[in-house]
mmCIF file of the N, C-alpha and C atoms, coordinates in Angstrom:
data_MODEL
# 
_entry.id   MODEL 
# 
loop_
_atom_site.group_PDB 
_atom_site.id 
_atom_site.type_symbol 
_atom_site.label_atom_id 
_atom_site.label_alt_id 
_atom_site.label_comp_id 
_atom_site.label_asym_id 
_atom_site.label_entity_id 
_atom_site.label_seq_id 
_atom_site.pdbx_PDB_ins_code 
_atom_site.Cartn_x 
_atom_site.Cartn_y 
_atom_site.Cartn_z 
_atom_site.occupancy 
_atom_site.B_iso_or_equiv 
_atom_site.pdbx_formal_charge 
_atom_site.auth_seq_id 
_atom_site.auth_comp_id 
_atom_site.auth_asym_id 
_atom_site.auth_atom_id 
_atom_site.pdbx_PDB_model_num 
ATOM 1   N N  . UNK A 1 1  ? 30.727 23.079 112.649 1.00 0.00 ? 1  UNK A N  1 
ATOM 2   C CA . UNK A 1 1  ? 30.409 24.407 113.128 1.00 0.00 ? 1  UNK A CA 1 
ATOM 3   C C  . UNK A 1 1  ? 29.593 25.127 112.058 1.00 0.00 ? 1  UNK A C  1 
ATOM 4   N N  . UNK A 1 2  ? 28.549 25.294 112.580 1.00 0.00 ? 2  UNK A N  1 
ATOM 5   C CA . UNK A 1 2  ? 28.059 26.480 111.692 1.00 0.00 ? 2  UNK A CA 1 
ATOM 6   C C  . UNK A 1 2  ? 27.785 28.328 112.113 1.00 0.00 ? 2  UNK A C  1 
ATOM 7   N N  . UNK A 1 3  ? 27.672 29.083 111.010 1.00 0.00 ? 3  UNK A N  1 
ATOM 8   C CA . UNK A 1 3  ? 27.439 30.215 111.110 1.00 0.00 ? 3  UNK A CA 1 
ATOM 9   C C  . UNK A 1 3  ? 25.916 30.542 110.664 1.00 0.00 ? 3  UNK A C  1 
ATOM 10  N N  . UNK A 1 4  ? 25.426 31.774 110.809 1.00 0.00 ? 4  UNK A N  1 
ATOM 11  C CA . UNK A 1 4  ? 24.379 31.714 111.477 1.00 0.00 ? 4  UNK A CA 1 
ATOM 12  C C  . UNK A 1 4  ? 24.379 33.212 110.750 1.00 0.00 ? 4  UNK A C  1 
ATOM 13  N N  . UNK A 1 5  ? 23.615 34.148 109.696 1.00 0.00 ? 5  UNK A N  1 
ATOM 14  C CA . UNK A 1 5  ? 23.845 35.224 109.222 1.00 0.00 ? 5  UNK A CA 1 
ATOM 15  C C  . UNK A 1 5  ? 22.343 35.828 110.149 1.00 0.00 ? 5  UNK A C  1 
ATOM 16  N N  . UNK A 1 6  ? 22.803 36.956 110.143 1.00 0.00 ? 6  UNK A N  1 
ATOM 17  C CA . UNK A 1 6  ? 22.072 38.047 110.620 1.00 0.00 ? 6  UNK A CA 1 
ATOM 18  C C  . UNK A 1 6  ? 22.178 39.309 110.246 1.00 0.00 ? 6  UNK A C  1 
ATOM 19  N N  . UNK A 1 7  ? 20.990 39.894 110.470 1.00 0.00 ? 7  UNK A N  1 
ATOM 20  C CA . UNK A 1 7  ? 20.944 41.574 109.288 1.00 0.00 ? 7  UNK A CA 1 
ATOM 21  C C  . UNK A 1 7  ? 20.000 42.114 111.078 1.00 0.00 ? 7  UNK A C  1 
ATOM 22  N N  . UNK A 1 8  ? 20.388 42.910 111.235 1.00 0.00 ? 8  UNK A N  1 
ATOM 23  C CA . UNK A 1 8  ? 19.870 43.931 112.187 1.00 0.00 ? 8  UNK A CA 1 
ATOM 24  C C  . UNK A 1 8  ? 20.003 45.276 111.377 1.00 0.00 ? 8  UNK A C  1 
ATOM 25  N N  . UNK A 1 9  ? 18.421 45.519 111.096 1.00 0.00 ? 9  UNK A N  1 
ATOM 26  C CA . UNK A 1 9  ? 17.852 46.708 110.718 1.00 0.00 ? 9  UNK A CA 1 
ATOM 27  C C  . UNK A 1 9  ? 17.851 47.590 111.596 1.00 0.00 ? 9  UNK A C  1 
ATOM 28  N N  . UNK A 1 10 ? 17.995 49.127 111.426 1.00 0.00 ? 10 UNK A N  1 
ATOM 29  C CA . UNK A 1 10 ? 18.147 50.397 112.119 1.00 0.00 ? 10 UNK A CA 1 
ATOM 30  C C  . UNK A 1 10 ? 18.963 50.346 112.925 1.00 0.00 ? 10 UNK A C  1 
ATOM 31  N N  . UNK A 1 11 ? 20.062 49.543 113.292 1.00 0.00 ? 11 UNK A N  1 
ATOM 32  C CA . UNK A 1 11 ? 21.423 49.696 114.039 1.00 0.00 ? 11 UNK A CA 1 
ATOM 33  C C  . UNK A 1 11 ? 21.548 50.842 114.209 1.00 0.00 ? 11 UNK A C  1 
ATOM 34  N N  . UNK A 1 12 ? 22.143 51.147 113.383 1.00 0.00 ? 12 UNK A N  1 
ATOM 35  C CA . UNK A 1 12 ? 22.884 52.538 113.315 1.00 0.00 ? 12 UNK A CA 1 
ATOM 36  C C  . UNK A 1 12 ? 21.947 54.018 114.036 1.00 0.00 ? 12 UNK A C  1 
ATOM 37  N N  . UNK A 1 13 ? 21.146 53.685 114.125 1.00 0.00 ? 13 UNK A N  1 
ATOM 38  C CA . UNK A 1 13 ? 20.230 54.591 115.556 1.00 0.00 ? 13 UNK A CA 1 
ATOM 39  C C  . UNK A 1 13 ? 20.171 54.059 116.324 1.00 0.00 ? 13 UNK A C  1 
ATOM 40  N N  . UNK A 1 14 ? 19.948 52.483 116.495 1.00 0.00 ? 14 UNK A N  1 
ATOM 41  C CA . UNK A 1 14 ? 19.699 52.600 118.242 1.00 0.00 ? 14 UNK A CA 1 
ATOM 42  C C  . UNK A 1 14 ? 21.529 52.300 118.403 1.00 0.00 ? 14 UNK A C  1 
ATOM 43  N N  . UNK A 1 15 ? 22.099 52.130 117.638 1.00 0.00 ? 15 UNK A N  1 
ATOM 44  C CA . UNK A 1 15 ? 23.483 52.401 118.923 1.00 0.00 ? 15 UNK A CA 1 
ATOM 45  C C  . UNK A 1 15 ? 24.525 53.259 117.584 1.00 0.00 ? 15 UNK A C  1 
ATOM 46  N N  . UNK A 1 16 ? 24.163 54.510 117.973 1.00 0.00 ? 16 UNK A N  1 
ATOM 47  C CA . UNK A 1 16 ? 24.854 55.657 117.174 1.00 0.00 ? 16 UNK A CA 1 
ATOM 48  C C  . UNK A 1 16 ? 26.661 55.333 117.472 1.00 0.00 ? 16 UNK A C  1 
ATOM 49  N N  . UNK A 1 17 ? 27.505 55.221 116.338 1.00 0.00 ? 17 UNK A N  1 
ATOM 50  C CA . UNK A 1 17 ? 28.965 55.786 116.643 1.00 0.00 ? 17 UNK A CA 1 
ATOM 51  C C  . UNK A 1 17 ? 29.468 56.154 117.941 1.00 0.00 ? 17 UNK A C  1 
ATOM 52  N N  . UNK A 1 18 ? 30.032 55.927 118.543 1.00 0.00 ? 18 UNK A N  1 
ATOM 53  C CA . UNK A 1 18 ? 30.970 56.406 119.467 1.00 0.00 ? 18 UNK A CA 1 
ATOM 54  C C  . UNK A 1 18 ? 29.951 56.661 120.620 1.00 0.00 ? 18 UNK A C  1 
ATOM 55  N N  . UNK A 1 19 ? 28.806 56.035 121.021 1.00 0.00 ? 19 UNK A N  1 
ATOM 56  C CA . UNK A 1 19 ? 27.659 55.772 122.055 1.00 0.00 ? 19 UNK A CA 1 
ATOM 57  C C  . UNK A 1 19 ? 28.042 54.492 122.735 1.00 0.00 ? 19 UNK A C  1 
ATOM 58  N N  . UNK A 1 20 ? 28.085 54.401 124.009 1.00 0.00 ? 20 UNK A N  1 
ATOM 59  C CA . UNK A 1 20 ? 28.138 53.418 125.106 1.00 0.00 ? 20 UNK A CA 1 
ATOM 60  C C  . UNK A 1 20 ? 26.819 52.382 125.609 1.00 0.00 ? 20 UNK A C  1 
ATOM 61  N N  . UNK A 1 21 ? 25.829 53.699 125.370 1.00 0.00 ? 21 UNK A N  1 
ATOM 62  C CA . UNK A 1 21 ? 24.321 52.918 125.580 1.00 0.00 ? 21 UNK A CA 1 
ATOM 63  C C  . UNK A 1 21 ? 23.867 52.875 124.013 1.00 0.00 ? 21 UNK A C  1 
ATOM 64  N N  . UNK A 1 22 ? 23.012 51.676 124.161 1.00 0.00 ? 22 UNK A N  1 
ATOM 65  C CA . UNK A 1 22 ? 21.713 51.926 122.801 1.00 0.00 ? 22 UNK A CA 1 
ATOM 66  C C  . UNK A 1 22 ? 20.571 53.205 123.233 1.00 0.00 ? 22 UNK A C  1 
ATOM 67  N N  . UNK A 1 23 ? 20.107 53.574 121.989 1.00 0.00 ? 23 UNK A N  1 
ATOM 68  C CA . UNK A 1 23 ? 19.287 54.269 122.364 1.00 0.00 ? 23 UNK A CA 1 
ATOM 69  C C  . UNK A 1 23 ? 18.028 53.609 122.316 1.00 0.00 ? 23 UNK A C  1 
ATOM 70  N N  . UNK A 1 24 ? 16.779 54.114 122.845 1.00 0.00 ? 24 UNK A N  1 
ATOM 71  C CA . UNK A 1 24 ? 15.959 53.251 122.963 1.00 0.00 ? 24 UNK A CA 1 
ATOM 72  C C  . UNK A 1 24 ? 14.645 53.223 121.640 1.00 0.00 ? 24 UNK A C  1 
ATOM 73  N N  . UNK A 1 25 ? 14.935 52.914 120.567 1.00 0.00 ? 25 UNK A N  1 
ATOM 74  C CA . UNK A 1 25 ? 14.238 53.022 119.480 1.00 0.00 ? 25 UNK A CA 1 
ATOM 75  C C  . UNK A 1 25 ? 14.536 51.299 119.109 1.00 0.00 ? 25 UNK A C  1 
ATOM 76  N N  . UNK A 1 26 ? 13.380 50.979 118.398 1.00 0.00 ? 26 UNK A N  1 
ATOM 77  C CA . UNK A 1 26 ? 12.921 49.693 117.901 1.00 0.00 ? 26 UNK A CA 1 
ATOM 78  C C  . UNK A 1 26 ? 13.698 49.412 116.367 1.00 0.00 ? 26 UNK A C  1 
ATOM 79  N N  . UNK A 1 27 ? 14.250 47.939 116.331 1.00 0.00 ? 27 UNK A N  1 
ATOM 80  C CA . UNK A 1 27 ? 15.211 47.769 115.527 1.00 0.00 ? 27 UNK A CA 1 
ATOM 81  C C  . UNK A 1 27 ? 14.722 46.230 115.041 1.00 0.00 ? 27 UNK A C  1 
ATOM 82  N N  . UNK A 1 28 ? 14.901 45.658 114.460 1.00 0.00 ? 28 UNK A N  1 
ATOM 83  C CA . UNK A 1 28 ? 14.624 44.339 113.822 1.00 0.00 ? 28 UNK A CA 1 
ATOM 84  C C  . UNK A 1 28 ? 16.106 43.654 113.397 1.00 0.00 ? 28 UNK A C  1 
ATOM 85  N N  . UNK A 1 29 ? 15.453 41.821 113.783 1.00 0.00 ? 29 UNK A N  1 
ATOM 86  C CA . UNK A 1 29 ? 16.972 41.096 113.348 1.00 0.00 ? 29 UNK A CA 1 
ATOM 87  C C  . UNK A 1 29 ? 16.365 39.944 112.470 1.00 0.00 ? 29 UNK A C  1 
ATOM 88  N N  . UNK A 1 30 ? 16.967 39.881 111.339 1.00 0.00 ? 30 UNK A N  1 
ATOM 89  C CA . UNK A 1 30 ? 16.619 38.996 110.241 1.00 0.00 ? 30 UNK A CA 1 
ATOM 90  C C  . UNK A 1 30 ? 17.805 37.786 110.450 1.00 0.00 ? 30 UNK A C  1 
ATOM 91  N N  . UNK A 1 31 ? 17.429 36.433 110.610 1.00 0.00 ? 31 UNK A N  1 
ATOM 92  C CA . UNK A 1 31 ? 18.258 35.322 110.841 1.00 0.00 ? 31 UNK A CA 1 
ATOM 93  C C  . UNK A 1 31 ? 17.839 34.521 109.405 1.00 0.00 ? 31 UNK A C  1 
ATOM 94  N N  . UNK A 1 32 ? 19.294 34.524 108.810 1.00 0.00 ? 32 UNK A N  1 
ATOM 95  C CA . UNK A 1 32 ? 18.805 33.418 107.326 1.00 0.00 ? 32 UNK A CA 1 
ATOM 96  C C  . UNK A 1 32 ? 19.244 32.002 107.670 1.00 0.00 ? 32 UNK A C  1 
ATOM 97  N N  . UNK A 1 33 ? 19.960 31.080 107.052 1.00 0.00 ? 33 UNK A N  1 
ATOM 98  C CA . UNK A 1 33 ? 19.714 29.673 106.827 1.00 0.00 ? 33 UNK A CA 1 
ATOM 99  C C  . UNK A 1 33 ? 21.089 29.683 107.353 1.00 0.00 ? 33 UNK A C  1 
ATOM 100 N N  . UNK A 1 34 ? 21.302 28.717 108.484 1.00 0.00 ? 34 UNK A N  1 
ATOM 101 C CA . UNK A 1 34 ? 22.571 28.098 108.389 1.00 0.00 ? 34 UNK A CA 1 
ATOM 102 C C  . UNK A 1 34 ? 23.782 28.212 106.952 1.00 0.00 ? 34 UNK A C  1 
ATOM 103 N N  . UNK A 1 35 ? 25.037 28.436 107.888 1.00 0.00 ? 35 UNK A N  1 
ATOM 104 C CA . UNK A 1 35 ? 25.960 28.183 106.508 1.00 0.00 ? 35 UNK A CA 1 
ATOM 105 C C  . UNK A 1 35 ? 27.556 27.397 107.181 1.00 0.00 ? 35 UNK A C  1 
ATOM 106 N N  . UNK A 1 36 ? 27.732 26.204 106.540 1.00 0.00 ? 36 UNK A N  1 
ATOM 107 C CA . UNK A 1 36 ? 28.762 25.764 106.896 1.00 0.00 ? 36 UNK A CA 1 
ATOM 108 C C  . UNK A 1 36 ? 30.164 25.549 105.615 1.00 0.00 ? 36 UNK A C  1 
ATOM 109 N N  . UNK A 1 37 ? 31.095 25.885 106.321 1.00 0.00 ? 37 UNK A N  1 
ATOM 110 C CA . UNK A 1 37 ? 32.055 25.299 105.222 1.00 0.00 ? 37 UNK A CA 1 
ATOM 111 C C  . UNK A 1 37 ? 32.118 24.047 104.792 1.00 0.00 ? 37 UNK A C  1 
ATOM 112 N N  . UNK A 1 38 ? 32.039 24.208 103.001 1.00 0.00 ? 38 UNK A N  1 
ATOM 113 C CA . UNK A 1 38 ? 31.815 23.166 102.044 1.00 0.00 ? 38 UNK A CA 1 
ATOM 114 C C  . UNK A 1 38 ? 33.241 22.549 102.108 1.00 0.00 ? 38 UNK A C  1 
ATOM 115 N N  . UNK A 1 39 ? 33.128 21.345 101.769 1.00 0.00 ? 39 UNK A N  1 
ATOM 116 C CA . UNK A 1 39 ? 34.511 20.534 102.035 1.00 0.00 ? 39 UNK A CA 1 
ATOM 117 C C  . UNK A 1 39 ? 35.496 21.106 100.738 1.00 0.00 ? 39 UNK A C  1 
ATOM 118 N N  . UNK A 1 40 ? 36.799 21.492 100.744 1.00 0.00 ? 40 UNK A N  1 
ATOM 119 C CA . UNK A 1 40 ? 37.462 21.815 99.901  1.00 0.00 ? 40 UNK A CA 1 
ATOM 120 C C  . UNK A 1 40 ? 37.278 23.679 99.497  1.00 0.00 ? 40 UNK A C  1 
ATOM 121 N N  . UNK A 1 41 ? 36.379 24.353 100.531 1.00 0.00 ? 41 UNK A N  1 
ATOM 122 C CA . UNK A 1 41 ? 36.622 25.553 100.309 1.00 0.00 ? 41 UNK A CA 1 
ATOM 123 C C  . UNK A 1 41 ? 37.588 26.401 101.322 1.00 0.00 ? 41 UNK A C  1 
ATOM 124 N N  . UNK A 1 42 ? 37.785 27.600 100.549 1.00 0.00 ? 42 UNK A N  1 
ATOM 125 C CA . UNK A 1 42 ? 38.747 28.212 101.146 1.00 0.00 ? 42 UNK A CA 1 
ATOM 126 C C  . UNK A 1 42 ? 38.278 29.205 101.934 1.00 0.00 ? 42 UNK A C  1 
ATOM 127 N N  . UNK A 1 43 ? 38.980 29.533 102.658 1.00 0.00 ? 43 UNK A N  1 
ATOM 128 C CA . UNK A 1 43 ? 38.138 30.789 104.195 1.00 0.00 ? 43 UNK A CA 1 
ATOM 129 C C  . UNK A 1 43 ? 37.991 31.899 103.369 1.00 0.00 ? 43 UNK A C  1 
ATOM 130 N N  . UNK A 1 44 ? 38.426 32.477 102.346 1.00 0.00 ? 44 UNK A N  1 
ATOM 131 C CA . UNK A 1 44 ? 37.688 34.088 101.320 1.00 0.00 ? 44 UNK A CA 1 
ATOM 132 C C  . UNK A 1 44 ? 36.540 33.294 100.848 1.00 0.00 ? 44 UNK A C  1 
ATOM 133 N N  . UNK A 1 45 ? 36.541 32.302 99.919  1.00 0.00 ? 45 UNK A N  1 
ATOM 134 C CA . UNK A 1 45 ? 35.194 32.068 99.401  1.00 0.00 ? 45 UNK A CA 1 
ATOM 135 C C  . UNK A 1 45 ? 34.012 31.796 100.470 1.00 0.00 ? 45 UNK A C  1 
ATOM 136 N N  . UNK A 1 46 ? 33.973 31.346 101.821 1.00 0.00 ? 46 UNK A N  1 
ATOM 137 C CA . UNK A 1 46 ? 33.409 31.395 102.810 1.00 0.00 ? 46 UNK A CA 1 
ATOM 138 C C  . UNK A 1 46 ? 33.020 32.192 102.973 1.00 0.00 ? 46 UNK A C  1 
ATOM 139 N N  . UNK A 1 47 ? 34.138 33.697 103.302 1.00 0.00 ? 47 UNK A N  1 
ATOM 140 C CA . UNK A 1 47 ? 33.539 34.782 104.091 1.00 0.00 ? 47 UNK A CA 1 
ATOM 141 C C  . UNK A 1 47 ? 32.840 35.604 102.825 1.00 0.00 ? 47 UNK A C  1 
ATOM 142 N N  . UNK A 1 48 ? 33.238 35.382 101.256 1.00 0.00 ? 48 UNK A N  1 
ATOM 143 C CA . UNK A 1 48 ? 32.749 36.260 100.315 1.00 0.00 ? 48 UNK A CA 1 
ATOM 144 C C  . UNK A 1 48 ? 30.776 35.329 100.566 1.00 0.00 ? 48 UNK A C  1 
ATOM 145 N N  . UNK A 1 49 ? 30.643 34.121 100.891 1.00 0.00 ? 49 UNK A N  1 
ATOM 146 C CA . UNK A 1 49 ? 29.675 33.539 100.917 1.00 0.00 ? 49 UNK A CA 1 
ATOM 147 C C  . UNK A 1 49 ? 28.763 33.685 101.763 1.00 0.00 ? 49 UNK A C  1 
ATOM 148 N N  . UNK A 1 50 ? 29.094 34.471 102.963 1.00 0.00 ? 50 UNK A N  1 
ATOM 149 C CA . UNK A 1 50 ? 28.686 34.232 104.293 1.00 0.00 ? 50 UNK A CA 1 
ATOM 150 C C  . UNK A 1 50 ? 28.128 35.769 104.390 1.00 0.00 ? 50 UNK A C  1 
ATOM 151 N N  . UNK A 1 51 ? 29.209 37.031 103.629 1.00 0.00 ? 51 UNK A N  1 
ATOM 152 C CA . UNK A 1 51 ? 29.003 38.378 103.094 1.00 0.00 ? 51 UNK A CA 1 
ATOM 153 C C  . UNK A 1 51 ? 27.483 38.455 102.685 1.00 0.00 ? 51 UNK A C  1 
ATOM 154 N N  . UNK A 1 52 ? 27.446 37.636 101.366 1.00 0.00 ? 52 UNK A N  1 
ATOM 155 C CA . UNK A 1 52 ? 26.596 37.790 100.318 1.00 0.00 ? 52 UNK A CA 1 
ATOM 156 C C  . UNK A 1 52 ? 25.046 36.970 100.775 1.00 0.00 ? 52 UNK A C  1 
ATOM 157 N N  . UNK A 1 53 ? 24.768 36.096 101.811 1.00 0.00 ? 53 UNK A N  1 
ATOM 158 C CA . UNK A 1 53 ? 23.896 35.953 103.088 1.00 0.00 ? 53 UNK A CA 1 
ATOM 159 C C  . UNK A 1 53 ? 23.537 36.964 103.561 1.00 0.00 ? 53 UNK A C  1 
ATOM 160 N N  . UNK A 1 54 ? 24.322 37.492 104.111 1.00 0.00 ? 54 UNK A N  1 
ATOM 161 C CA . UNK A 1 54 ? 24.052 38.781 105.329 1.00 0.00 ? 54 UNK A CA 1 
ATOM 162 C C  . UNK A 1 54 ? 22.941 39.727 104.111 1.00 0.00 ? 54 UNK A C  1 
ATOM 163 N N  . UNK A 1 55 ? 23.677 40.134 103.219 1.00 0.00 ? 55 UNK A N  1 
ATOM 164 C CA . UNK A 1 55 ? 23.419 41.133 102.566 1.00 0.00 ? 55 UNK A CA 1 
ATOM 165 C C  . UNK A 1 55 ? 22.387 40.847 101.936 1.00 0.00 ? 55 UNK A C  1 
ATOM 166 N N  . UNK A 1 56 ? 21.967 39.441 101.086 1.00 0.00 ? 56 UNK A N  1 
ATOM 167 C CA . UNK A 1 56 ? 20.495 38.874 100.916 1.00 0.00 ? 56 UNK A CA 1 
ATOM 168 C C  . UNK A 1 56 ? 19.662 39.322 102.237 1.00 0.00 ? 56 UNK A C  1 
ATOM 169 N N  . UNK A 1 57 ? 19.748 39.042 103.101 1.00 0.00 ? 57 UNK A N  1 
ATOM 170 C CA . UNK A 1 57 ? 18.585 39.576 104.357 1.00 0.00 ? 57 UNK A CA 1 
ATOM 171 C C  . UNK A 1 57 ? 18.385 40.426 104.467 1.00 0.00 ? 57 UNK A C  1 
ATOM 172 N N  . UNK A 1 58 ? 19.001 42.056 103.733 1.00 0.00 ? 58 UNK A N  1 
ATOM 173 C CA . UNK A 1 58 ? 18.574 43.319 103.613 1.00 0.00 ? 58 UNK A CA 1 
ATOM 174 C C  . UNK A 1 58 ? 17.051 43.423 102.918 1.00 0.00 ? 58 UNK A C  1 
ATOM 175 N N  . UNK A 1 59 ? 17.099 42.903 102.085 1.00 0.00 ? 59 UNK A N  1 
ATOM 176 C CA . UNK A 1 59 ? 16.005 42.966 101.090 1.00 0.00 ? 59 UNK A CA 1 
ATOM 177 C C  . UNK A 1 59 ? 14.751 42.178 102.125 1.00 0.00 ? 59 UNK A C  1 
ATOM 178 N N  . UNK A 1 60 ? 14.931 41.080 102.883 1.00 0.00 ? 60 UNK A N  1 
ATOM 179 C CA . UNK A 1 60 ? 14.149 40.519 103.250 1.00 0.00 ? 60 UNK A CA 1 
ATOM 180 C C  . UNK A 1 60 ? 13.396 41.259 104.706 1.00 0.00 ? 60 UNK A C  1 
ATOM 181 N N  . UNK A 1 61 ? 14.225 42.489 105.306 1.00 0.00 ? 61 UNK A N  1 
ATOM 182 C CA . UNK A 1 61 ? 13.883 43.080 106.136 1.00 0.00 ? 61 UNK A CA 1 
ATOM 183 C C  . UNK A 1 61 ? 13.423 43.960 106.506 1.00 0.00 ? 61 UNK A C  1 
# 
């Protein structure tokens, strides 16, 4: 199984807090590199790994 990181830029306007619809403003989705669990790791070092992905694609977006 793999995971699959993603960064969606300007979220937070097109679907404001406590909103049912998106609003209709233009938003971007940054997809980085596959990531699978390494044999012998543990599910925190994963998700601290999988975190620190996501958050690399800020910069890239």
């Amino acid at each position: 199984m793999q995971l699959i990181p993603a960064w969606i830029d300007n979220v937070q306007r097109v679907m404001p807090k406590g909103e049912v619809v998106p609003v209709p403003i233009l938003c971007s989705v940054t997809f980085g590199a596959p990531l699978q669990l390494q044999p012998g790791e543990d599910k925190r070092a994963f998700l601290d790994r999988a975190r620190a992905a996501v958050i690399a694609l800020r910069e890239v977006a």
